[in-house]
C-alpha positions as CSV (number, residue, x, y, z in Angstrom):
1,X,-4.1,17.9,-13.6
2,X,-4.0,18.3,-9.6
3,X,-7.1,20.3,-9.3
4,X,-9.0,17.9,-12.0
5,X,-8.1,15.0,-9.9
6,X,-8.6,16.3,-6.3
7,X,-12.3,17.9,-7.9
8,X,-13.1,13.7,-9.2
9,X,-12.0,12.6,-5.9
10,X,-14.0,14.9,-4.1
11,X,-16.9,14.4,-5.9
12,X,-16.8,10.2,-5.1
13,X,-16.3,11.7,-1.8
14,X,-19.8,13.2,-2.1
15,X,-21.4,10.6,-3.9
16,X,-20.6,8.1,-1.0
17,X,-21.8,10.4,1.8
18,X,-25.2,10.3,0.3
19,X,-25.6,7.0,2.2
20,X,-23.7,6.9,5.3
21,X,-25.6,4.1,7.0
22,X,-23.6,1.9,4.4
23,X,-20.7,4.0,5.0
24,X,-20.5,3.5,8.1
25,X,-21.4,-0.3,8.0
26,X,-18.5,-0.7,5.6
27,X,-16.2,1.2,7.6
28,X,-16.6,-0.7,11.0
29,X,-16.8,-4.1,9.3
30,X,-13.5,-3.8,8.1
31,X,-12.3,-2.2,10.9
32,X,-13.3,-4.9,13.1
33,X,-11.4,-7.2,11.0
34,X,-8.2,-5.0,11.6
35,X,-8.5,-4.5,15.3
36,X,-8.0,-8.5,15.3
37,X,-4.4,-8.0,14.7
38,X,-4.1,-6.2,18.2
39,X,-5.1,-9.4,20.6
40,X,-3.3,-11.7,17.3
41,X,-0.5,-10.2,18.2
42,X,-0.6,-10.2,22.0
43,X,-1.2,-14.0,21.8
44,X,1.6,-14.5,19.8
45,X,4.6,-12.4,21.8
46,X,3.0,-14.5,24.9
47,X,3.5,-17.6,22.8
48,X,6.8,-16.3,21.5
49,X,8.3,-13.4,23.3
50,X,10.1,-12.3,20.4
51,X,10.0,-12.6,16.6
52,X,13.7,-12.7,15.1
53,X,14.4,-10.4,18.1
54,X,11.2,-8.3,18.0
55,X,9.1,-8.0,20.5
56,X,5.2,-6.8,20.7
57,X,6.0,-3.7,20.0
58,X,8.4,-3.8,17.5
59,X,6.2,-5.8,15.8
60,X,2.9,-3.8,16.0
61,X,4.4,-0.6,15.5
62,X,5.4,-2.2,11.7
63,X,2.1,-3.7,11.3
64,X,0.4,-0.1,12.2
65,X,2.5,1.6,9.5
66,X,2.1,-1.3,6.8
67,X,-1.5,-1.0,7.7
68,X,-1.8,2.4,7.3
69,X,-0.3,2.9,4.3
70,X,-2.5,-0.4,2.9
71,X,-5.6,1.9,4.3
72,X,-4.3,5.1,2.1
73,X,-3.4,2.9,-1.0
74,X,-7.0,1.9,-0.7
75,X,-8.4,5.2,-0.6
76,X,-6.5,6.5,-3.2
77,X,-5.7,3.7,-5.8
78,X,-8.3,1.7,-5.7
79,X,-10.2,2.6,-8.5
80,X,-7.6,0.4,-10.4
81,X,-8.3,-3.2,-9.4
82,X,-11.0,-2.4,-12.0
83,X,-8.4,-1.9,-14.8
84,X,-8.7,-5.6,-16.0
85,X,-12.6,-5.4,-16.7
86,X,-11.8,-2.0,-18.7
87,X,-9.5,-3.5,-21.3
88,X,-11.5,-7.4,-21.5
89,X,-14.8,-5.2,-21.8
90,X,-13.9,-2.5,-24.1
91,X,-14.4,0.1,-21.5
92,X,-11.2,1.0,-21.2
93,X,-11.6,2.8,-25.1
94,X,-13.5,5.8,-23.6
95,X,-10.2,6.6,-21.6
96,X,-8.2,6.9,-24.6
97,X,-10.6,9.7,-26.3
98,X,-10.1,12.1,-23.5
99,X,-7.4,14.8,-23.5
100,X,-6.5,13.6,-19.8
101,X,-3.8,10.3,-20.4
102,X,-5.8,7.4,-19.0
103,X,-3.6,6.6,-15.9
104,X,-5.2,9.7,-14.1
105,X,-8.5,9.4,-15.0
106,X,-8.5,6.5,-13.4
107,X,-6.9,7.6,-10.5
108,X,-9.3,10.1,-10.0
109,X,-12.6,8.1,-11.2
110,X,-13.0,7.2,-7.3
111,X,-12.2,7.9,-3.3
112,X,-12.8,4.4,-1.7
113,X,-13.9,5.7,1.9
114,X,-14.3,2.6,3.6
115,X,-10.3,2.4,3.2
116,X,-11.2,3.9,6.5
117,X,-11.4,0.6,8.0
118,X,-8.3,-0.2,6.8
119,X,-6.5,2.9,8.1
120,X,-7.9,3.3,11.7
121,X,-6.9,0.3,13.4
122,X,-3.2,0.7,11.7
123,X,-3.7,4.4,13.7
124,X,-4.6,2.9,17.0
125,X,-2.1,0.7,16.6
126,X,0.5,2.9,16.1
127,X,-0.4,5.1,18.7
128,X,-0.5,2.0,21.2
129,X,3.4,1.5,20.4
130,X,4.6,4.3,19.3
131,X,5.9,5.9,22.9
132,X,7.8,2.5,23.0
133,X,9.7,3.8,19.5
134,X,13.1,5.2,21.1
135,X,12.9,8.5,18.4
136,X,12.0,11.9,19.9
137,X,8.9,13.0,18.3
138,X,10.0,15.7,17.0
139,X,8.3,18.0,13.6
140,X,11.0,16.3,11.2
141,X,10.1,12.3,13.1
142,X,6.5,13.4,12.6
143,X,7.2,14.2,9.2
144,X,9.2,11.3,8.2
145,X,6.0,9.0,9.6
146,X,4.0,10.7,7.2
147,X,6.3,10.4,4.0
148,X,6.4,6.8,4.8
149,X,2.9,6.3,5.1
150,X,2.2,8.2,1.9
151,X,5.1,6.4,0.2
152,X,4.5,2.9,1.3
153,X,0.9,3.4,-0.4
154,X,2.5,4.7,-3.7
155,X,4.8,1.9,-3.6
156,X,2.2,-0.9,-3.1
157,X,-0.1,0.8,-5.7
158,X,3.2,1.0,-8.3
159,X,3.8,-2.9,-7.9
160,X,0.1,-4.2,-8.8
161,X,0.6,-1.3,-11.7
162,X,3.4,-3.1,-12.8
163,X,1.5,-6.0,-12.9
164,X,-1.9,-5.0,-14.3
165,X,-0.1,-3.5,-17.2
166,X,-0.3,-7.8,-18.3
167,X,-4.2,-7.2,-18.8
168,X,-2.9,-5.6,-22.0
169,X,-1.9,-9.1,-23.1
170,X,-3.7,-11.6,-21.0
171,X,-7.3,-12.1,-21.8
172,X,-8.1,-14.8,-19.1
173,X,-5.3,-14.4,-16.3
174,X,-4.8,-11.8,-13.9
175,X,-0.9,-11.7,-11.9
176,X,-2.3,-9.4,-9.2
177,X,-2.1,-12.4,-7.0
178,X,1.7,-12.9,-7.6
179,X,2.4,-9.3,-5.4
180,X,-0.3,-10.0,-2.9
181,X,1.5,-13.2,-2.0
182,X,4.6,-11.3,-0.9
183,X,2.8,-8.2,0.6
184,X,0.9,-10.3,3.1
185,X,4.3,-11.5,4.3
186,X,6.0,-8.0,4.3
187,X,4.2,-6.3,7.6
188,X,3.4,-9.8,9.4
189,X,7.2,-10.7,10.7
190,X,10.3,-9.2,10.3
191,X,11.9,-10.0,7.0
192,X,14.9,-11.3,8.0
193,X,13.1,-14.5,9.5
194,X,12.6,-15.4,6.4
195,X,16.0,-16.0,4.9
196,X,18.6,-14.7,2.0
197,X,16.1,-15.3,-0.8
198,X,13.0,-13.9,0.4
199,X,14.4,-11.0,2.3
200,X,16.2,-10.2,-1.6
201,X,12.8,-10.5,-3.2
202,X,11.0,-7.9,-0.5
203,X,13.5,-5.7,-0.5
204,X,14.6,-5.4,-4.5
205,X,11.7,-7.4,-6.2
206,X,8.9,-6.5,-4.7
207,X,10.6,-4.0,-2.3
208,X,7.3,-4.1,0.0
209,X,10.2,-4.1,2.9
210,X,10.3,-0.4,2.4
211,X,6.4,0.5,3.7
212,X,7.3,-1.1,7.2
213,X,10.2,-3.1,8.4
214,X,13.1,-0.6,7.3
215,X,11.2,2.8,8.9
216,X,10.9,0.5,11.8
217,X,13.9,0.5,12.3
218,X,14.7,4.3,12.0
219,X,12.3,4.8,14.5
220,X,13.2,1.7,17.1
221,X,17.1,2.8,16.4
222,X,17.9,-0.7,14.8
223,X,20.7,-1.1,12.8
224,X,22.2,-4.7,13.2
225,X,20.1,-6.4,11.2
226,X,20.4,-3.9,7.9
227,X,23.0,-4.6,5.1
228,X,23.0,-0.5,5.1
229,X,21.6,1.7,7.4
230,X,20.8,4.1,4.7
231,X,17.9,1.3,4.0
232,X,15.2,2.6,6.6
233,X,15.5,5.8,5.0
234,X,15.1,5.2,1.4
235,X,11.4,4.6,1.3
236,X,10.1,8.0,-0.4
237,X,13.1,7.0,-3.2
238,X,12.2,3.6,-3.8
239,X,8.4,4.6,-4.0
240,X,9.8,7.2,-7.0
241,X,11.7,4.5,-8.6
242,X,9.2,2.2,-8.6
243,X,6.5,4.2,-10.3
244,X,8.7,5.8,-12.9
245,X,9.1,2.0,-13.5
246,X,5.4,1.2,-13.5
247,X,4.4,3.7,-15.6
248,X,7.1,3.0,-18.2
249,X,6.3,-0.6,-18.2
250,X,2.1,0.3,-17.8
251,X,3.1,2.6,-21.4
252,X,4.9,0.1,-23.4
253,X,1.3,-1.9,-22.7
254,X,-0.9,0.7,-23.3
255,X,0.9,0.7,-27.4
256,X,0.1,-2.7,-27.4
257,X,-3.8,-2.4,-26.4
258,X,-6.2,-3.8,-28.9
259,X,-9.6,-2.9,-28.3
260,X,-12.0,-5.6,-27.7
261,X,-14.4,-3.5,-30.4
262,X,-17.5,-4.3,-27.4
């Protein structure tokens, strides 16, 4: 199933590179809009000089990683956003006459390149703040960046799964903007600004407080403001949970689908 996908994805990869003038258009156009969130932040740790008790570098070295893992989800998952045309337009019946189960071959269907964009400013970013992190850099530290990075993708692409699966049932609604409400909040400020209720909703609802704020603080050595320590560790495990949830939930849907006979 591996090799099928990685061969898909390669040759999107291919397809793509066949014009890179638009490639590369797409790419710095959207990484221009990320490099604003460099002087965005400056202006606002000389506004504020701390956020909740974060500084500019607390604060940048979260939004690097919640980029970053936004820029892989991209690349990898985003394919998907077209699942609600498939089902409302009938496409979505070709999926279900192939021996591969229809999750992966959309999955592999596409590599969105210009994710690029997203993903390189969250890397220049990091690397502007991460010699202020007070972790050694060692293998294992290095490691653990990337597990988060992969795993904060994985879980942002499991929530809007959750919440596609509704296209089963809704003809003219889409949630998708319900999780995007909370996931634009979840690598801006540190959760705990927010309050009891909100900081409950990011971390067990739509745990998005898992791509960034808790491996900030494995990696800043914070630990006063966690109800358990064991929380800035626990993102590869929550990004597990939540797509064994996803797809369970994305199944029971996928019984109920009617096709649209188009």
């Amino acid at each position: 199933m591996l090799k099928i996908i990685l061969l898909l994805k390669f040759k999107s990869l291919k397809a793509q590179l066949q014009y890179p003038v638009s490639f590369l258009t797409q790419v710095i156009s959207v990484s221009l809009i990320g490099f604003l969130r460099i002087p965005a932040l400056l202006i606002l740790t000389y506004t504020f000089p701390t956020v909740g008790g974060w500084d500019f570098w607390r604060l940048g070295f979260m939004a690097a990683l919640g980029r970053m893992a936004h820029g892989v989800h991209h690349a990898l998952f985003f394919s998907f956003f077209s699942h609600r045309e498939m089902v409302h337009r009938g496409e979505f019946d070709r999926l279900l006459v192939r021996p591969v189960p229809p999750v992966f071959q959309i999955m592999a269907s596409s590599l969105n390149l210009s994710a690029l964009g997203e993903f390189i400013p969250g890397l220049v970013l990091l690397l502007i703040t991460a010699p202020q992190a007070r972790v050694a850099w060692t293998p294992l530290n290095l490691l653990y960046l990337i597990i988060v990075v992969l795993s904060g993708a994985v879980i942002e692409w499991a929530v809007n799964l959750f919440f596609m699966t509704f296209d089963f049932w809704l003809e003219q609604a889409t949630l998708l903007w319900l999780p995007d409400i909370f996931l634009g909040q979840s690598d801006l400020y540190p959760i705990h600004i927010y309050g009891d209720v909100l900081s409950f909703i990011l971390t067990f609802v739509f745990p998005y407080a898992f791509i960034a704020y808790y491996p900030t603080h494995h990696f800043f050595q914070l630990e006063g403001e966690l109800l358990w320590r064991g929380f800035a560790y626990l993102t590869p495990v929550v990004a597990t949970g939540m797509v064994v949830i996803s797809l369970a939930f994305w199944t029971i849907g996928l019984r109920r689908y009617q096709s649209t006979g188009t």
